[in-house]
C-alpha positions as CSV (number, residue, x, y, z in Angstrom):
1,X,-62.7,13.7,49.8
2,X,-60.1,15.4,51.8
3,X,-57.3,14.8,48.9
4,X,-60.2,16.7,46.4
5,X,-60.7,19.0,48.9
6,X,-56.7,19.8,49.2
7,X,-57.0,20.4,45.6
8,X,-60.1,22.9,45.5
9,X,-58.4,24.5,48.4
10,X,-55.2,25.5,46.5
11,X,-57.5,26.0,43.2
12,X,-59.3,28.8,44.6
13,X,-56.7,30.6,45.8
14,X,-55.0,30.5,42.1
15,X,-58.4,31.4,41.1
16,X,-58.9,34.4,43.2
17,X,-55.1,36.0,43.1
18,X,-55.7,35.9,38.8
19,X,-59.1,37.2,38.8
20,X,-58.4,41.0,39.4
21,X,-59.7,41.1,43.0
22,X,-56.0,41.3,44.0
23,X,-52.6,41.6,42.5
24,X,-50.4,38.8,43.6
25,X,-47.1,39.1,42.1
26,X,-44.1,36.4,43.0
27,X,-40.0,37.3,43.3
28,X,-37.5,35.2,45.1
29,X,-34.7,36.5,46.6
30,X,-31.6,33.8,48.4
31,X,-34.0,31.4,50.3
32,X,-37.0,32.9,50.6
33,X,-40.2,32.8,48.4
34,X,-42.2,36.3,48.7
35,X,-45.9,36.6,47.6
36,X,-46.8,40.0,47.7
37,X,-50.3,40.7,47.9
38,X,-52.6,44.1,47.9
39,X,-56.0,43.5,48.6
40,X,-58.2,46.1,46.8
41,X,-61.2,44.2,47.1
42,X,-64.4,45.1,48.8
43,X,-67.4,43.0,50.2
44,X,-65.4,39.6,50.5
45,X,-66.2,38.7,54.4
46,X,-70.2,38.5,55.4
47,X,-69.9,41.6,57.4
48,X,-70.9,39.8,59.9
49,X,-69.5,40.3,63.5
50,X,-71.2,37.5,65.4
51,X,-68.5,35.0,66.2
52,X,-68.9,31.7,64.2
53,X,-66.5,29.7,66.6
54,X,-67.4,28.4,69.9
55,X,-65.9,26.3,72.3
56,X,-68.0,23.8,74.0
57,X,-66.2,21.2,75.7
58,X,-63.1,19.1,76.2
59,X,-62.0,15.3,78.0
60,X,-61.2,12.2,77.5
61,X,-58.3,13.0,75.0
62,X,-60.9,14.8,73.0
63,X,-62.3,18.4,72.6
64,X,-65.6,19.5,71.2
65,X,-65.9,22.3,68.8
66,X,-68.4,24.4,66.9
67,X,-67.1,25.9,63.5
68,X,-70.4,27.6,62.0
69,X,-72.9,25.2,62.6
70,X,-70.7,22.1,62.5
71,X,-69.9,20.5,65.1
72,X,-66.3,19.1,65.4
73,X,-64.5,16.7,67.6
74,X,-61.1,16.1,67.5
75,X,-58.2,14.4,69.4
76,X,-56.5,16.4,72.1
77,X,-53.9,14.0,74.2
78,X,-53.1,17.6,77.2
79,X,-57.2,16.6,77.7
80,X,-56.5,14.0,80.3
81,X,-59.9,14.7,82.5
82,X,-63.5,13.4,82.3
83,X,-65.8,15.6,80.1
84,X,-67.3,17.8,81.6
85,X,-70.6,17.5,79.6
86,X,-72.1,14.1,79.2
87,X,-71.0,12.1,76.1
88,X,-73.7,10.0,75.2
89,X,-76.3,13.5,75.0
90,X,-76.0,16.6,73.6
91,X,-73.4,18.4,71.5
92,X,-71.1,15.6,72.0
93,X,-73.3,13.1,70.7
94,X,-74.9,14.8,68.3
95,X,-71.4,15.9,66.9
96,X,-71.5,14.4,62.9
97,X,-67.9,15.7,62.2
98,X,-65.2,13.4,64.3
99,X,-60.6,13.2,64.2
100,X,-60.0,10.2,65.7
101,X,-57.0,7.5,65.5
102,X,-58.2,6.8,61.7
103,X,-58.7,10.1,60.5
104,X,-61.1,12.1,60.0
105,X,-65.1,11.0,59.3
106,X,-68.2,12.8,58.4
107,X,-66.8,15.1,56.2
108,X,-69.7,14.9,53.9
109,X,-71.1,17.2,55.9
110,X,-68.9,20.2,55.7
111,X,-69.5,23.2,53.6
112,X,-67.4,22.7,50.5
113,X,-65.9,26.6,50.9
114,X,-66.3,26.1,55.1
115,X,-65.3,29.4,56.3
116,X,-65.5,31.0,60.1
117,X,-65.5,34.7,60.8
118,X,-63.9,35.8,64.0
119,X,-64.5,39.1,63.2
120,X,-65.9,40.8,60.5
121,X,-62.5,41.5,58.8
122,X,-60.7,38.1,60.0
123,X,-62.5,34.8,58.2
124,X,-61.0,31.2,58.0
125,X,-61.3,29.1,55.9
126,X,-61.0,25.7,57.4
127,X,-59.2,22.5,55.9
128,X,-59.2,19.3,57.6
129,X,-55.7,18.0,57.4
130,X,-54.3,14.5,58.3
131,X,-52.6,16.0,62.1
132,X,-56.6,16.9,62.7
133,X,-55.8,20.1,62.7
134,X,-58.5,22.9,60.4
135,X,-56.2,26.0,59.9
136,X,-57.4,28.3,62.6
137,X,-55.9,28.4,66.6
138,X,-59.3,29.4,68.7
139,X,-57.2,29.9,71.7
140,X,-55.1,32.9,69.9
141,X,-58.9,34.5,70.1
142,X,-58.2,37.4,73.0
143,X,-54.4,38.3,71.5
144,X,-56.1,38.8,67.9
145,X,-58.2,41.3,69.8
146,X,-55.3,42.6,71.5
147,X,-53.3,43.1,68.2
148,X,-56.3,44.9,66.3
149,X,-56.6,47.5,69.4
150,X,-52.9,48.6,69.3
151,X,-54.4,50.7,66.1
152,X,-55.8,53.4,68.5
153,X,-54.1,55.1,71.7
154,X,-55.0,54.3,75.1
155,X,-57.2,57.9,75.2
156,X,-59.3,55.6,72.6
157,X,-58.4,58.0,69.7
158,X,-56.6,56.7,66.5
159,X,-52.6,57.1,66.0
160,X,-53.8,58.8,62.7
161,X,-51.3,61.8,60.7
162,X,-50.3,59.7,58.4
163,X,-48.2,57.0,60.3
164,X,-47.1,53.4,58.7
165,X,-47.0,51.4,61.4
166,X,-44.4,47.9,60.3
167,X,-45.3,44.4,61.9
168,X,-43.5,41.6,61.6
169,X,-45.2,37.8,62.9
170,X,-43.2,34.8,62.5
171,X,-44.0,31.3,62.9
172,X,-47.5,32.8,61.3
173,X,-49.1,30.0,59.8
174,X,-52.8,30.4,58.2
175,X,-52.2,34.2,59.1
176,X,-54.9,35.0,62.0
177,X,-52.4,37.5,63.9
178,X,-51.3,38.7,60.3
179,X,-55.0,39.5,59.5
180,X,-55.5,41.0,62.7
181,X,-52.8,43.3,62.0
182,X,-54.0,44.2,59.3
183,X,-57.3,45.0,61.5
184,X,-55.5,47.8,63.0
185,X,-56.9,49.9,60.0
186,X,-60.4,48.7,60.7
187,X,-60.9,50.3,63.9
188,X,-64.6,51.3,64.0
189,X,-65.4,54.8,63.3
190,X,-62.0,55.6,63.4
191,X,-61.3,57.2,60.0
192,X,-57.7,58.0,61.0
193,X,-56.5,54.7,62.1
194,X,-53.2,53.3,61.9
195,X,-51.6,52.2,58.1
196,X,-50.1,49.1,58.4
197,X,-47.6,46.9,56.8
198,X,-47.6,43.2,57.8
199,X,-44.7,40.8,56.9
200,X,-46.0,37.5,57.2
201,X,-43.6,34.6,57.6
202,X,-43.6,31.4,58.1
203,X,-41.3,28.0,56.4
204,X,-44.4,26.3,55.2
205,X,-45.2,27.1,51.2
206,X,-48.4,25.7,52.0
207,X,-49.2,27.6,55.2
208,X,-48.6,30.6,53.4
209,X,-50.7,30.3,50.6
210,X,-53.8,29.6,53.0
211,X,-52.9,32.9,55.3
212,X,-52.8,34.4,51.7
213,X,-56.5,33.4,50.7
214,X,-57.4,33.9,54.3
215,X,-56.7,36.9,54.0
216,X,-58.7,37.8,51.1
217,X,-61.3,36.0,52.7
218,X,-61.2,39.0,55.3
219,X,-61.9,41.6,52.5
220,X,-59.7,44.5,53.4
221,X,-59.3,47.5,51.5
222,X,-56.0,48.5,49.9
223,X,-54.1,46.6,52.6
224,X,-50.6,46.0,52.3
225,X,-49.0,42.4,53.2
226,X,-45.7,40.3,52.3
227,X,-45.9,36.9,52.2
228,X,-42.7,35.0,52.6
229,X,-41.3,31.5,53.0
230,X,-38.0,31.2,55.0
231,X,-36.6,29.9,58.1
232,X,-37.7,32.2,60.5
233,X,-34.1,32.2,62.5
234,X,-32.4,32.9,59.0
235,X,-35.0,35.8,57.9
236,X,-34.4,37.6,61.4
237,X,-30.0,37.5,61.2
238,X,-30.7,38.9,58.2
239,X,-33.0,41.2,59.0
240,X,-30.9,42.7,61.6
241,X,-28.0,42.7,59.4
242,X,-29.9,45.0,57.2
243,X,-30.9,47.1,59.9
244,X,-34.5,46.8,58.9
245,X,-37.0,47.9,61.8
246,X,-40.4,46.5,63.0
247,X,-43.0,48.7,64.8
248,X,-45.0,45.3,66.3
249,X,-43.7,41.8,66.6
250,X,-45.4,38.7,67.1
251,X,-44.1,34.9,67.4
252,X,-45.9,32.0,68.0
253,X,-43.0,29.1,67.6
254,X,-43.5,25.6,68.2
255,X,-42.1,22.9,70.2
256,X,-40.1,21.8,67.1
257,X,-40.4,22.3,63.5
258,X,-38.3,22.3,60.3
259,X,-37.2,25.2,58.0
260,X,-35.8,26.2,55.0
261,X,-32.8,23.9,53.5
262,X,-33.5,21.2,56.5
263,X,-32.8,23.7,59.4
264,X,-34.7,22.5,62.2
265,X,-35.9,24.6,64.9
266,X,-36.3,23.3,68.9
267,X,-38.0,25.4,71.1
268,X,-35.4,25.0,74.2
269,X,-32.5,25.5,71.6
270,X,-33.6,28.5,70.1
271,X,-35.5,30.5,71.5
272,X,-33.0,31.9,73.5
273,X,-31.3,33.0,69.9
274,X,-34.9,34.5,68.6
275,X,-35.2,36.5,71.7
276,X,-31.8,38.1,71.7
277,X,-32.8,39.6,68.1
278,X,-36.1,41.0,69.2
279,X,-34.0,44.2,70.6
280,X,-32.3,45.1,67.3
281,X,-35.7,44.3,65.2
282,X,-37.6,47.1,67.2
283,X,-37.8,50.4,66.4
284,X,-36.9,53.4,68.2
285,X,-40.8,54.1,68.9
286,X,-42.2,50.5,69.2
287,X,-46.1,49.5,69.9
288,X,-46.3,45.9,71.0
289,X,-44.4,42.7,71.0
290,X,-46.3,39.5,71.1
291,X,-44.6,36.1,72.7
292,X,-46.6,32.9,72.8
293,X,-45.8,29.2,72.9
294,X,-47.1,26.0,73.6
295,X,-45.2,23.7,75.6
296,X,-45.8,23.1,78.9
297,X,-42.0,23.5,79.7
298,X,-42.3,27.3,78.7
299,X,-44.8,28.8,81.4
300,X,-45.7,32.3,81.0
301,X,-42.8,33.4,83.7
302,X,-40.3,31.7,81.9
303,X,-41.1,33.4,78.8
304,X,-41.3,37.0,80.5
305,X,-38.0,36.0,82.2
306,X,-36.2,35.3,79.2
307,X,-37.7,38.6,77.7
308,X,-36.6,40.2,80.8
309,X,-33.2,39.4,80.2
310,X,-32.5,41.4,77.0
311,X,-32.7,44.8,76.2
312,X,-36.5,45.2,76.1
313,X,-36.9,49.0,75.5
314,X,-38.3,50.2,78.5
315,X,-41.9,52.1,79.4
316,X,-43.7,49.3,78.2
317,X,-46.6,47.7,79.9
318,X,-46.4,44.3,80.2
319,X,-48.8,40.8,80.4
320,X,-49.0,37.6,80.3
321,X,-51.1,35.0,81.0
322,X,-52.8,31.1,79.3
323,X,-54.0,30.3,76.4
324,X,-56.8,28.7,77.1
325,X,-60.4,28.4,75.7
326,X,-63.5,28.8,78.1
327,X,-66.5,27.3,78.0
328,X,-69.9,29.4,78.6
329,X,-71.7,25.2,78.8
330,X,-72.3,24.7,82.9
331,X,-69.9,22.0,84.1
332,X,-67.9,22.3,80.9
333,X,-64.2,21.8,81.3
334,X,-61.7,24.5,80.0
335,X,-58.7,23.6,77.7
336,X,-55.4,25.6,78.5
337,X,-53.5,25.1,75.5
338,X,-50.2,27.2,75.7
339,X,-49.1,30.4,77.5
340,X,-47.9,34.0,75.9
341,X,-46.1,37.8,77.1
342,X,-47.0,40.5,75.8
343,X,-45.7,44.0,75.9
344,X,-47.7,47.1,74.5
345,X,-46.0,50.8,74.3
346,X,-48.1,54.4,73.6
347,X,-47.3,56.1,70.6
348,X,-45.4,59.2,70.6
349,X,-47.7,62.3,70.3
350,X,-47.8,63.9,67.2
């Protein structure tokens, strides 16, 4: 089922970009693949705005999910403590969906389109893959929210007058930061709120074609996003190099990875190198720059440290903090699952 279900997957999203609910057009230029997509389409999310994730619980190597109304557990080796919820009761028993040292089992009872909406503009749709992983990073949760709320001023009132605000997120994955972005516009009752432009990036041709039908999933109107695949190092020389500015920047790079034409990427290595661009990617009036990681060798003071050390433009008000996922089950353990900085500027007055 999960090889059909890969298939289906990908399927859909040739279906959807060819049936007129959006333009997808493809160009290549040196390394990178681009998909360019406008979403004109209205009425694809559920317009809901309850959340349909939910942390429950986590131990044992294991952690205990809800996605909709399935329950999931998967492996987790940072989980090295007792449950904190009884195993042989309860959600954890009762749990039909399971990622454990064989793979996965119970898939039969997933939704065959198994979709979550965070928000009412920012749906996943979920794919169990052979690492155990579903598409979607729960603990990214509060700095989605973050993201969508640089689209108004501090006073509460939109940027508005016309401004194009340009974000840039690397290392993006399945695209929840991209699509919160592009959330900016949705600000509730805000008529005025921010245009955006996202560039989402990430090495993966896979990766990017799921943030792609994610983000159709999330049913904005006449939003504007690039896909490309690169190496996120090479895209950012050259970006500087062109002189091309970013408004917002957010980068969630892993421990290790690999990129275009082999290059691979180590966390201690470089991102020391990634950092030292960020300066020359901003622009002269910037509103937020987003760094997160998850390696316990990166703590949050080691990452505003290393921010610290380059040119930063200053006035900025800055924050940092865990990633972690909370639990509202009595005696449930929390999961800390990586750390992140994060710098927010006002908008010039207009």
């Amino acid at each position: 089922m999960d090889v059909q279900w890969f298939v289906m997957f990908f399927a859909r999203v040739a279906a959807v970009a060819g049936s007129g609910r959006c333009m997808m057009r493809h160009r290549f230029r040196s390394s990178s693949s681009t998909l360019r997509l406008h979403l004109s389409q209205s009425g694809s999310s559920s317009g809901s705005n309850e959340v349909e994730y939910e942390y429950l619980d986590s131990g044992s190597f294991r952690r205990l999910e809800r996605f909709g109304n399935v329950h999931v557990i998967r492996a987790c080796p940072s989980a090295t403590w007792t449950p904190g919820l009884p195993l042989d009761q309860g959600e954890w028993k009762d749990a039909k969906v399971r990622f454990e040292a064989t793979g996965w089992q119970g898939l039969e009872h997933v939704p065959e389109d198994w979709r979550v909406h965070v928000h009412s503009n920012l749906v996943f749709s979920l794919l169990p893959s052979e690492q155990g992983q579903l598409g979607i990073f729960p603990e990214q949760l509060d700095n989605w929210n973050w993201i969508r709320s640089q689209g108004k001023r501090s006073s509460g009132k939109s940027i508005g007058n016309g401004s194009i605000l340009n974000i840039l997120n690397g290392f993006a994955y399945t695209g929840g930061s991209s699509i919160a972005a592009l959330g900016m516009m949705m600000q509730e009752g805000d008529a005025a709120a921010a245009a955006v432009k996202v560039t989402h990036l990430d090495a993966a041709k896979a990766s990017v074609s799921w943030a792609a039908r994610n983000a159709i999933a999330s049913g904005f109107e006449d939003a504007s996003c690039r896909f490309l695949v690169d190496d996120c190092l090479t895209f950012l020389h050259r970006e500087v190099k062109r002189g091309n500015k970013y408004d917002g920047l957010i980068f969630d790079p892993p421990a290790f990875g690999r990129g275009g034409g082999n290059k691979i990427w180590k966390l201690e290595k470089d991102l020391p190198t990634l950092v030292s661009l960020l300066p020359a990617l901003l622009s002269s009036s910037p509103r937020f720059l987003l760094l997160s990681c998850h390696d316990v060798a990166w703590p949050s003071q080691k990452l505003e440290q290393l921010l610290r050390e380059v040119n930063i433009p200053a006035g900025g008000v800055w924050e940092k903090g865990d990633l972690t996922l909370k639990s509202n089950r009595n005696g449930a353990r929390n999961l800390p699952l990586g750390q992140f900085v994060r710098i927010s500027w006002k908008p010039p007055i207009k």
